[in-house]
N, C-alpha and C positions, 0 to 999 in steps of 0.2 A: 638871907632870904630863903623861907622854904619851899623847896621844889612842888610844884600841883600831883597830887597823887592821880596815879594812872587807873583807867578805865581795868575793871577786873574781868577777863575775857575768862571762858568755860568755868565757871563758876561752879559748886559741888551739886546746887540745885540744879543748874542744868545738864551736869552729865551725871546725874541721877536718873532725868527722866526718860531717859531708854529705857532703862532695867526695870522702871514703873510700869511703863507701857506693855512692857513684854511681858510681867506679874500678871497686869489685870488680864491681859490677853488670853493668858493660859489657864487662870483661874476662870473666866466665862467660860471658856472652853470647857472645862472641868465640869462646870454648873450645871452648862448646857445638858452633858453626857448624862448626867445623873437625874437632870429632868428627862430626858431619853428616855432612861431607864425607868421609871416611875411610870410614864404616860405607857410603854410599854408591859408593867404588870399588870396596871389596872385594865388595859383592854383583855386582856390574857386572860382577867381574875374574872371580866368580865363576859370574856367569850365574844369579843368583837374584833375580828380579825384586822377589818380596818379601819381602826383605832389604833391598831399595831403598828402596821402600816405607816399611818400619817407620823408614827412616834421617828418612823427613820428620816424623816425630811430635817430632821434639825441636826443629820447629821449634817448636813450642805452650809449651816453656815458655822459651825464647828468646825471643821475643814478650811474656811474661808478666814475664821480670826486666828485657827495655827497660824496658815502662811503669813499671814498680816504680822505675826510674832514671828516666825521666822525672818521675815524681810526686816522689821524693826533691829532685831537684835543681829543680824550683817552692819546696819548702819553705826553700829558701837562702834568705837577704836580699838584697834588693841590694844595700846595704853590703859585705855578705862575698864577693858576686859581684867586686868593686873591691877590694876590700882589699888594698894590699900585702904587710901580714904572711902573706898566705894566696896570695900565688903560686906557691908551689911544688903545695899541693894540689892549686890550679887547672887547675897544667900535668902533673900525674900524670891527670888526668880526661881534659884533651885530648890525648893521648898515647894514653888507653885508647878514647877516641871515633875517634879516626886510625886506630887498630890494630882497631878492631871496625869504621871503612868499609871498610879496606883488604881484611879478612877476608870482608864482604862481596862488596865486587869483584871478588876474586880466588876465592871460591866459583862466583858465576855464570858467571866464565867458565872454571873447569874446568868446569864441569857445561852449560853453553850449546853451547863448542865442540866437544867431542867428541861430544853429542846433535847436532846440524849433522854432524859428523862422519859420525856412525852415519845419520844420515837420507839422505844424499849416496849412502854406501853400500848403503843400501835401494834407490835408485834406480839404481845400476847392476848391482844383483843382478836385480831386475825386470827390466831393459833386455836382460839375458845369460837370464836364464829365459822371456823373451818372443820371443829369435831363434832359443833353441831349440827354442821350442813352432811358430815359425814354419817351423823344417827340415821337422819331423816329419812333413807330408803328402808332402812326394818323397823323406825315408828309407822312409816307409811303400810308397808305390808302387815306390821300388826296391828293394827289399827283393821285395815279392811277386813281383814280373820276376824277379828272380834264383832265386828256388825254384821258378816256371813253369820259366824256360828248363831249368834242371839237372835238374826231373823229368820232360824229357821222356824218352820210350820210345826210346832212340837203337837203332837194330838196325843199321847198314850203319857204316863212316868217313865218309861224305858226310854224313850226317846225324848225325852226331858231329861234323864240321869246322865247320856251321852252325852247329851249336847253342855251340864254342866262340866261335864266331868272333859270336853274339849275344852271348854269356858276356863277351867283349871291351868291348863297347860298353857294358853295366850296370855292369861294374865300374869302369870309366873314371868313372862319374856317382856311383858309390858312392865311391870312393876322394875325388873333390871333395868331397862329402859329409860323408865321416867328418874330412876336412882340418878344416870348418866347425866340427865337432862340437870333433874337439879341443882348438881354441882357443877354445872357451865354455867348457870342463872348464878348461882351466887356468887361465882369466879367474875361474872361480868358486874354484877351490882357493887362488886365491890371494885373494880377497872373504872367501871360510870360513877363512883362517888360525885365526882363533881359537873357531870353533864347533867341537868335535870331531865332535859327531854328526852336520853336517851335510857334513862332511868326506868324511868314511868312507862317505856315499853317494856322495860325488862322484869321491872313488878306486872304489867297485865301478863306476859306469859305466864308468869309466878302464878299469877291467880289459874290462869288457864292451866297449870300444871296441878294444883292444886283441887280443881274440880275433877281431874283427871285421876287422882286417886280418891275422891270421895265416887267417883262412879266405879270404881275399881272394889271400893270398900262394899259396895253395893252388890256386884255382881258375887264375890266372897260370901257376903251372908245369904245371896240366895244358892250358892253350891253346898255352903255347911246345912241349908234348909234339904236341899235334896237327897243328903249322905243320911241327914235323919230320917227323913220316908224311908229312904234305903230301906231303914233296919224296924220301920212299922207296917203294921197289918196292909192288906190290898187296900181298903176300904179308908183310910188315911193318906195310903198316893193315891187316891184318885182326885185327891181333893188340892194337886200340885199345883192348880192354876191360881185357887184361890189363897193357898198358904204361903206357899214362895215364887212364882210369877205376879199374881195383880200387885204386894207389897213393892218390890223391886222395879215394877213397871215404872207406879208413882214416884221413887224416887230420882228414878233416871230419866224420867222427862221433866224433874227441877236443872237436874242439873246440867243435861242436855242444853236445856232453856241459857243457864247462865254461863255454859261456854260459847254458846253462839254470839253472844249480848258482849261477851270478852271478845274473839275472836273478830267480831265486824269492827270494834273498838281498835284492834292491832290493825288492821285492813285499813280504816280511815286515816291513822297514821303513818301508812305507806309500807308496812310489813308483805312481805310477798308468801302468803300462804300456798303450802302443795294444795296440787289439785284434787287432792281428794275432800282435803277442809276446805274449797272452792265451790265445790259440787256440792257437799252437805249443807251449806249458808244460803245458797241459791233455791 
């Protein structure tokens, strides 16, 4: 008579399903991290800090299903940890353990280097916002030279000829000047590629740098105007108001006109204009 076959206690499907548990465990874990990291470009790419932000809260239950993987995978046997019938579970776990360092690794240094990135680039934004803050007292002082010497009370060409012939020498020192400027603006436009706001200040300075040598180009052709009276009859400078001041007037109260129309533009965006571009808007 044949013996009853006996109940099959630990069976291969049951001490399988640690090593499953601990797999999926580590593979969400994994998931999770790279959704992290995703929800973390996009706010980045999008310039919403806290979108950033809310991306680290899902470290808390990533954190929460490690341990749960850790505690599971204590409850194993040593037996079943050795078992050969159960290496394949074993190598589905280390595979999901590999794939969740790797995912690790490869989080912190997207997220490390371009933070170094952006810091590197804080520092040379500083570096260009601190040589321009550095110009500012000899644009400031040449700047006020040039509206002294132009508002003088000229009555004769001698004293027209002086006052271009000072007009010469400040705008030689301004034109240096605005050289300096515009390679901090372009140094910064190209820092601000991807800020738009902070962009679109750095182009209205552009413009306002801009009308600042078309006034500059102004004041040039009426010095070349006066060097030519120089060398004609009396009866030709006397007519210096109308040949090379009233032209020159016209054109610098356009452009007067559209640095102010810039410069209240840079003001309502929160730019801190020197006092003396304060005084002139008022």
């Amino acid at each position: 008579m044949e013996s009853p076959a006996l109940p099959v206690t630990n069976s291969y499907a049951e001490k399988k399903k640690p090593f499953i548990g601990v797999t999926v465990r580590l593979a969400i874990a994994a998931i999770l991290i790279l959704l992290a990291l995703a929800m973390f470009w996009v706010s980045v790419s999008a310039h919403e800090p806290d979108s950033a932000s809310a991306a680290g809260w899902l470290m808390a239950p990533v954190v929460w299903i490690l341990s749960s993987a850790y505690r599971k995978w204590k409850t194993i046997p040593i037996a079943d940890k050795t078992a050969p019938e159960l290496r394949i579970p074993r190598l589905a776990g280390r595979i999901a353990l590999g794939f969740l360092l790797a995912t690790i690794a490869g989080t912190a240094l997207a997220i490390a280097i371009p933070l170094e990135q952006r810091h590197e680039r804080s520092l040379r934004i500083r570096r260009l916002l601190d040589e321009g803050k550095a110009l500012e007292p000899a644009s400031t002082k040449n700047r006020l030279e040039v509206r002294s010497i132009v508002g003088r009370d000229v009555r004769s060409f001698a004293a027209f000829h002086a006052q271009t012939s000072d007009l010469r020498v400040a705008l030689d020192e301004n034109d240096s000047l605005a050289v300096k400027r515009k390679e901090l603006l372009n140094q910064l436009s190209d820092e601000f590629s991807d800020s738009p706001d902070a962009l679109s200040m750095v182009d209205l300075f552009k413009q306002i740098t801009t009308e600042d040598s078309k006034a500059s180009s102004v004041f040039r052709a009426e010095i070349a105007c006066s060097d030519t009276l120089e060398r004609s009859d009396e009866s030709q400078q006397k007519r210096f108001v109308l040949l090379c001041e009233a032209p020159a007037l016209r054109e610098i109260e356009i452009s007067a006109s559209a640095t102010d129309n810039l410069l209240k533009q840079a003001q309502q965006k929160g730019a801190k204009l020197p006092p003396d571009l304060l005084k002139a808007l008022r």
